[in-house]
N, C-alpha and C positions, 0 to 999 in steps of 0.2 A: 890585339890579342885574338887568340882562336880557338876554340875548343874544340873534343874531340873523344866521343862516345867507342872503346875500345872493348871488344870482347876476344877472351883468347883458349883456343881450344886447345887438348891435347892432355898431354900429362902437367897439367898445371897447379894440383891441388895434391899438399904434401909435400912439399918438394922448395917450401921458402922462397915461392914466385913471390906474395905479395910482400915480405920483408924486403926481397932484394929491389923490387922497385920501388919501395919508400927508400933505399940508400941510391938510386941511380936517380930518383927525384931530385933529390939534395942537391947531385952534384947539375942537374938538368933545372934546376930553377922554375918550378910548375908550379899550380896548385892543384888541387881534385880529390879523387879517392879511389879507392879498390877496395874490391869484397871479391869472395867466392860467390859461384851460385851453384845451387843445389843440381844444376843439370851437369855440373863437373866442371863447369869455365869458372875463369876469373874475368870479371868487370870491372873497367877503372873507366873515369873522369877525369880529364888531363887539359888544360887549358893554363894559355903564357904566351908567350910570345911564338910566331911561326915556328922557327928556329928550333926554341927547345921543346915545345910540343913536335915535331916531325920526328927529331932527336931520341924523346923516349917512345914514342912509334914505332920506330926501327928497334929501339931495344925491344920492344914488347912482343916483336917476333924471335927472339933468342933467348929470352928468359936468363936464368939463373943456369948453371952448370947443370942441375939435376932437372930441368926441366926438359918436355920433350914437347916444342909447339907443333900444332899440326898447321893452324891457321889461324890468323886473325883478321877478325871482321870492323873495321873504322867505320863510325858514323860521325858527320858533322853536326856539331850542333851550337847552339847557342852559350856564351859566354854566360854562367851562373856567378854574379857578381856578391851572392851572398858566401862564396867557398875561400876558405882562407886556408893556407897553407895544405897538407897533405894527410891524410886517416887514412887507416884499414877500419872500416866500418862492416858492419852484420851481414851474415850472409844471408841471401833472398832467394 
């Protein structure tokens, strides 16, 4: 398993970024989470196997149809083994 600290800029907020990647989760097999943040990004937490974590990586540079990414920033991080399945949690 591998995780993978994901921030995405652009027009991402309003626009059903974070619903659409709780349904591209699903079919990506993850665990983690996503919020907004107040500076206009959305943040997720994405960790699973190589594979499907790289998988929703690349989605997380195309967003949803009405989204407009400008850039996303990957950080490595460590496997949080208390994270079960997938939230949209509070924005920070």
């Amino acid at each position: 398993m591998i995780a993978r600290r994901v921030v995405v800029h652009g027009r991402v907020q309003g626009v059903g970024y974070r619903d659409a990647m709780c349904d591209a989760v699903r079919d990506a097999r993850v665990q983690g989470w996503v919020r907004n943040r107040r500076d206009g990004t959305v943040e997720a937490l994405v960790q699973g196997e190589a594979a499907a974590v790289e998988a929703l990586v690349a989605w997380c540079r195309r967003g949803p149809p009405a989204a407009r990414v400008t850039s996303v920033i990957v950080h490595e991080t460590v496997v949080d083994g208390t994270v079960a399945g997938f939230l949209v949690t509070r924005t920070v």
